[in-house]
C-alpha positions in Angstrom: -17.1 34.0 -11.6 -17.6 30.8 -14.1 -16.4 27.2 -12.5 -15.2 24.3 -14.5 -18.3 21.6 -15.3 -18.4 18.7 -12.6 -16.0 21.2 -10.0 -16.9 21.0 -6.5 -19.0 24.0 -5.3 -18.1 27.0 -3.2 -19.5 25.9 0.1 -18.1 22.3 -0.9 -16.0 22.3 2.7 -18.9 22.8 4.7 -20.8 19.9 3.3 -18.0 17.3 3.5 -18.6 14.3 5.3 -17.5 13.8 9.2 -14.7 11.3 9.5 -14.5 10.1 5.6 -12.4 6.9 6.0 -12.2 2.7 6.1 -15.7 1.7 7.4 -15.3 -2.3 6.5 -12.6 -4.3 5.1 -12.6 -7.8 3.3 -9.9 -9.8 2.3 -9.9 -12.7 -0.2 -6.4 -15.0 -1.3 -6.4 -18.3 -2.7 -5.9 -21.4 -0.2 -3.0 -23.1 -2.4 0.2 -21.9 -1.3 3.6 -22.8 -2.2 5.9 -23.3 0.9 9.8 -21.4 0.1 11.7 -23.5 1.4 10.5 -26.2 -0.9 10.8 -23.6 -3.6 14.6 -23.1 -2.4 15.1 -27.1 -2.8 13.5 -27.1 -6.1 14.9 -24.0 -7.5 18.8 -25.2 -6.2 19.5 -22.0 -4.7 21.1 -21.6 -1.0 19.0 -22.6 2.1 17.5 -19.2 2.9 17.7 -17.1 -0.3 14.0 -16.7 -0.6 13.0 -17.2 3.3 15.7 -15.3 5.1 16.7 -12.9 1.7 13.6 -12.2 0.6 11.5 -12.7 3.7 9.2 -14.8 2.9 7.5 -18.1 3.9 4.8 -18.5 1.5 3.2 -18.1 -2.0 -0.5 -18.4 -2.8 -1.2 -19.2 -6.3 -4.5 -19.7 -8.0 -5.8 -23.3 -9.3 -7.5 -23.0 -12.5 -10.8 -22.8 -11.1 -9.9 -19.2 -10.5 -8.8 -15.8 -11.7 -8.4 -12.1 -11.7 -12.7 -11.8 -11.9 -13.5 -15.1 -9.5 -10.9 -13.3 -6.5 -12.4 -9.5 -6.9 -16.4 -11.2 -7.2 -15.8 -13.2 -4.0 -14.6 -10.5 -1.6 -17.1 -7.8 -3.0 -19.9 -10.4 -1.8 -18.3 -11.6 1.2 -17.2 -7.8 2.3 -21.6 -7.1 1.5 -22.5 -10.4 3.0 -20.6 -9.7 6.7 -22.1 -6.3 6.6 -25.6 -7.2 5.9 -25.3 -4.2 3.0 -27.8 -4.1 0.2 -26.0 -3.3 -3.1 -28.3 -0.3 -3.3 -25.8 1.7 -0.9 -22.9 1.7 -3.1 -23.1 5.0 -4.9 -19.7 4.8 -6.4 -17.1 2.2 -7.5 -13.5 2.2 -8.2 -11.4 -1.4 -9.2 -7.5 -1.4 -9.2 -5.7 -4.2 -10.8 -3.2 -4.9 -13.8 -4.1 -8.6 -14.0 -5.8 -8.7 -17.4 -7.6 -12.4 -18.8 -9.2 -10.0 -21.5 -7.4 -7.2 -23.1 -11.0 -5.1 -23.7 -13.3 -6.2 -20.8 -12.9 -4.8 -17.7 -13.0 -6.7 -14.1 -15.5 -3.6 -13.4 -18.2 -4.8 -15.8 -17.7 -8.5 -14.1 -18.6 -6.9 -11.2 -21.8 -5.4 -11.8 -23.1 -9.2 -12.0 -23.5 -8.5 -7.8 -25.2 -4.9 -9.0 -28.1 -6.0 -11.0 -30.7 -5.3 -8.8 -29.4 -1.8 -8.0 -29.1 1.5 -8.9 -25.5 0.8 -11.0 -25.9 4.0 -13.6 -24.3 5.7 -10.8 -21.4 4.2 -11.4 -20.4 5.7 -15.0 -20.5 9.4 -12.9 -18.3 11.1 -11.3 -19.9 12.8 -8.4 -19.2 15.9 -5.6 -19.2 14.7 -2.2 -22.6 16.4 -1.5 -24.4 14.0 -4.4 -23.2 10.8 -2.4 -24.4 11.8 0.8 -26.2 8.4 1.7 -24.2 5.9 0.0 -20.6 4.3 0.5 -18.1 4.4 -1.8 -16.9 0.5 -2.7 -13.2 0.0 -3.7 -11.8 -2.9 -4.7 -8.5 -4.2 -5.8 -7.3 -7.3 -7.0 -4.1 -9.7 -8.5 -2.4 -12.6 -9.4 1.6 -11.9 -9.8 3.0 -14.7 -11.4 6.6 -14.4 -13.3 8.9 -16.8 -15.3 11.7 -18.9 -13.8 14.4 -17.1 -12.5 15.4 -14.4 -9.2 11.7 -13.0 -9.6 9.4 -16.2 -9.4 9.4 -16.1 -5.5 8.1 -13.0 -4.6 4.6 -14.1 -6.6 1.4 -14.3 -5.1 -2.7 -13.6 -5.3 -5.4 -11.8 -3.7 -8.4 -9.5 -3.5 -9.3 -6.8 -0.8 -12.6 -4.9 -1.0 -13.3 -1.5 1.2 -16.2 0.3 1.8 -15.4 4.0 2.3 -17.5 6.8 3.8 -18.4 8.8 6.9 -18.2 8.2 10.1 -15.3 5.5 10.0 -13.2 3.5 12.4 -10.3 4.5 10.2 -10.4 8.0 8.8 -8.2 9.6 6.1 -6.2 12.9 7.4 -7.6 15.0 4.6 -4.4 17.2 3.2 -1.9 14.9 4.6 -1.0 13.3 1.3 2.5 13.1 -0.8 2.5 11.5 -4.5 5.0 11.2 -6.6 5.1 9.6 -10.5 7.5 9.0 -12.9 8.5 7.3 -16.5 10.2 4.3 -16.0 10.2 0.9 -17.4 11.1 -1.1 -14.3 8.4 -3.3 -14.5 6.3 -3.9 -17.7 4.1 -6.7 -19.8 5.0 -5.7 -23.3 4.1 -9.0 -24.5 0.6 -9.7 -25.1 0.5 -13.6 -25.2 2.5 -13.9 -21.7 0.9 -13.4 -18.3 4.4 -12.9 -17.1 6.1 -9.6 -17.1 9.3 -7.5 -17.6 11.2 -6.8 -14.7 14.3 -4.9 -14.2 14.8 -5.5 -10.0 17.9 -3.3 -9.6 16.0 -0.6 -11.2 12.8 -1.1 -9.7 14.2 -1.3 -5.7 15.7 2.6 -6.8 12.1 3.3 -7.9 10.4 2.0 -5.4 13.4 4.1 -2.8 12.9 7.4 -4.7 8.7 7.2 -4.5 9.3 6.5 -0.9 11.8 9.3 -0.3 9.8 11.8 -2.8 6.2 11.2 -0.8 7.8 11.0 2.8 9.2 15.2 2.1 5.8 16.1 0.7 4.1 14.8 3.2 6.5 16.4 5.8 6.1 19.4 4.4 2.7 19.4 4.6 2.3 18.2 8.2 4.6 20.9 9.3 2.4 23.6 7.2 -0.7 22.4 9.5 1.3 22.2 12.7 2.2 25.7 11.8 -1.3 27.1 11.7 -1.9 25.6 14.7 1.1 27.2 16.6 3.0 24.1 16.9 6.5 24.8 15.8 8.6 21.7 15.8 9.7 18.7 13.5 7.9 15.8 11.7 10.1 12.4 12.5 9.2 8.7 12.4 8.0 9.1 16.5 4.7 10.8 15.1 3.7 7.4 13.6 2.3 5.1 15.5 2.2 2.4 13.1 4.0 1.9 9.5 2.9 -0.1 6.7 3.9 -0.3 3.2 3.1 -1.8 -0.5 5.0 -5.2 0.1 6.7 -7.0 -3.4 8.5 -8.9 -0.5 9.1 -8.5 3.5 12.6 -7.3 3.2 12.4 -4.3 1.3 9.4 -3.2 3.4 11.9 -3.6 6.5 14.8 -1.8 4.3 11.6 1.3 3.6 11.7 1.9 7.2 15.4 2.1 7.3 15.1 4.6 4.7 12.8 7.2 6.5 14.8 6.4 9.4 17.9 8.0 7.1 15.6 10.6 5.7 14.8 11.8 8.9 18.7 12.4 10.2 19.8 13.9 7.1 16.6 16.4 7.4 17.9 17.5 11.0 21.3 18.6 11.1 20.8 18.9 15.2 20.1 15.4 16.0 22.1 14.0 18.4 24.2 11.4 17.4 26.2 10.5 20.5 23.0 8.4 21.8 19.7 7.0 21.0 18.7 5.9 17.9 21.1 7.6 16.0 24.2 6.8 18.0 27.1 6.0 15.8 25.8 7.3 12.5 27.6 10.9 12.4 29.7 9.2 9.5 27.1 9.5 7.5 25.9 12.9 8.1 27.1 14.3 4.4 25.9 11.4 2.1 23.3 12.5 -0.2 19.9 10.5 -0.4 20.1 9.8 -4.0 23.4 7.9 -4.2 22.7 6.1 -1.4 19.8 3.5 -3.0 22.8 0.5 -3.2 25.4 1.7 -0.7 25.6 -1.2 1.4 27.2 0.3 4.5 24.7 3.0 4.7 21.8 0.0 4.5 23.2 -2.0 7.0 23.9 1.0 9.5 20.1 1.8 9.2 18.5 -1.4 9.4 20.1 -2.0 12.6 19.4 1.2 14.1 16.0 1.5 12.8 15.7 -2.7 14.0 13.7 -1.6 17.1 11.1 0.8 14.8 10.6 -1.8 12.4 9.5 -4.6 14.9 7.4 -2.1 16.8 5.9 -0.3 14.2 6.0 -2.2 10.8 6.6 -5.9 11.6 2.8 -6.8 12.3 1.8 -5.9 9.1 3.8 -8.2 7.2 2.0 -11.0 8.3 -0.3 -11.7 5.0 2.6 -10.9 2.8 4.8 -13.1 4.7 2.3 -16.1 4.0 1.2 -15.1 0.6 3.5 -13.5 -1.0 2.9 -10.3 -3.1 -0.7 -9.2 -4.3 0.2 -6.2 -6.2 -2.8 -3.4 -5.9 -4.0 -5.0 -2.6 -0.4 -5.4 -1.1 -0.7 -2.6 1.3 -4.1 -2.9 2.0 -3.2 -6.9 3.1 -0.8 -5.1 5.0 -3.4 -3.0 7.0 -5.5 -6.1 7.8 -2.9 -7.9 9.0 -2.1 -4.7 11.2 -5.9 -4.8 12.1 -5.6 -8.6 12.9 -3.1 -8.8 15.5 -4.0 -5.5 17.5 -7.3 -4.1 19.3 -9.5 -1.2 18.3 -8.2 0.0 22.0 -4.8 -0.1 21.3 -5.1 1.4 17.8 -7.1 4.2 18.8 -5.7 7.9 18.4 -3.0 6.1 16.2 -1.6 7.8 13.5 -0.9 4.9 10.6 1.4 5.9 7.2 0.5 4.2 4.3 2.8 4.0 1.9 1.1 2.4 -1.7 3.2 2.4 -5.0 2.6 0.6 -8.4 5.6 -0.2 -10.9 6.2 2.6 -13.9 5.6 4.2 -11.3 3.5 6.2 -9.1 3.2 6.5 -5.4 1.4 7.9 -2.8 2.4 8.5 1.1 -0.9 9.1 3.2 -2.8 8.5 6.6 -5.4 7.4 8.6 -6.6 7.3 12.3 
């Protein structure tokens, strides 16, 4: 039968790569910084709006010796440099940012400044798995958040992280373990071409950011029971299975208010849990509420948080280290997130540790995977 130009062939499976994942990671942010409780002072808000609110210590900002194209060319060279890597064993190369200095020239193009001695036409194709066979794939993501005066301005910040993917990795993606979910929504937006700052809506972008979560955690449920399944395991998917938890970060507290929210998505998916003790002791009021008019009920929030307090500091709390002293990177966030994780733990007591990853970009679209 006839296949689609550029589709994968038939014995595509057999020739994929062993253990496709992370094999390096770089991180880049600027070494200015903005401490919040000066911010709090300046700003005349409470004593602990931004540090105890919002969770957060610090905000990196850029001088204007450097931007969007200065962050994403210095940790592509450092991440090369540490890893002794020509530039000829990049065969592919994907940039995320919505930091724009030029509303036609990409940060891609700035890029291939590093590439000029290689083989970049490989670039401009998109390949099968068996055509890269040999080379890493290089992805790189990079921002500087910055808004106007008002409830927004503190949960700014700036960064780069650069990862080189391919076999054989410390950290390997579970291939069909994935949920996405994207939507229409103006929640966060830069309608106006001669600002750098954006539009933000926060009421309706923390019920975005809820719904992705909630949307991606049931697909990827799903589809970790499908695969337990085939394998003759018969049993549920809960928060236990992970052994670490990390999430796109706009600020620390939301991230700790995600992991109350799978905490709620996993009682209201099992009407047998027991509620007299454990983790879910003194929740049964809750048992009928419905996940999507729950996204600003405050006594279902604070019930959650403080039952999923203990799952949070074991699981999630690590990770917040970067975004805690820098503040919000936007594309990198979550992968900030997972070097700080990778930071503060050994490669012995991260082995055979099943890590979610939870990434999501305003407008919106989301994605729930993982790696071990």
């Amino acid at each position: 039968s006839a296949t689609m130009p550029g589709s994968l062939p038939v014995n595509a499976e057999s020739c994929w790569p062993k253990d496709v994942g992370i094999v390096a990671l770089e991180i880049y942010f600027p070494s200015q910084y903005v401490d919040q409780t000066e911010l709090e002072k300046y700003d005349g808000v409470n004593a602990g709006k931004y540090t105890i609110g919002l969770g957060q210590s610090k905000m990196g900002f850029c001088s204007d010796r450097e931007d969007v194209n200065s962050l994403c060319l210095t940790v592509v060279q450092k991440l090369m440099e540490r890893n002794s890597l020509s530039y000829d064993c990049i065969g592919r190369l994907e940039v995320g940012t919505e930091t724009i200095i030029d509303k036609s020239k990409s940060v891609k193009t700035v890029l291939m400044q590093l590439f000029e001695e290689s083989d970049s036409w490989l670039f401009l194709m998109v390949i099968s798995v068996c055509f890269l066979t040999g080379r890493y794939a290089l992805v790189v993501a990079g921002d500087i958040a910055v808004y106007a005066t008002g409830n927004a301005r503190p949960t700014g910040g700036a960064g780069a992280v650069a990862m080189l993917v391919g076999p054989n990795a410390p950290l390997i993606f579970e291939r069909g373990l994935r949920g996405t979910h994207m939507q229409h929504a103006y929640d966060f937006y830069k309608p106006d071409m001669v600002s750098e700052y954006p539009v933000v809506d926060g009421k309706l972008s923390i019920q975005c950011y809820l719904s992705a979560l909630d949307r991606c955690y049931t697909v990827y449920r799903n589809k970790i029971h499908a695969q337990w399944q085939k394998e003759g395991t018969d049993r549920r998917f809960t928060l236990n299975d992970f052994g670490f938890m990390i999430f796109h970060s706009p600020y620390c507290k939301l991230v700790q208010k995600s992991v109350a929210r799978l905490l709620l998505n996993d009682f209201l998916g099992d009407q047998n849990l027991e509620t007299a003790n454990g983790v879910f002791s003194g929740l049964e009021a809750f048992r009928d509420v419905k996940l999507e008019d729950t996204y600003f009920d405050r006594d279902v929030e604070k019930a959650f948080m403080k039952a999923s307090a203990e799952l949070f500091n074991r699981k999630t709390k690590a990770s917040l280290l970067i975004s805690n002293q820098n503040g919000n990177m936007y594309t990198p966030s979550v992968y900030g997130c997972l070097a700080s994780l990778l930071a503060q733990y050994s490669p012995e007591q991260l082995t055979g540790q099943r890590i979610s990853v939870f990434s999501y970009g305003s407008g919106f679209a989301a994605t729930l995977y993982s790696i071990r």
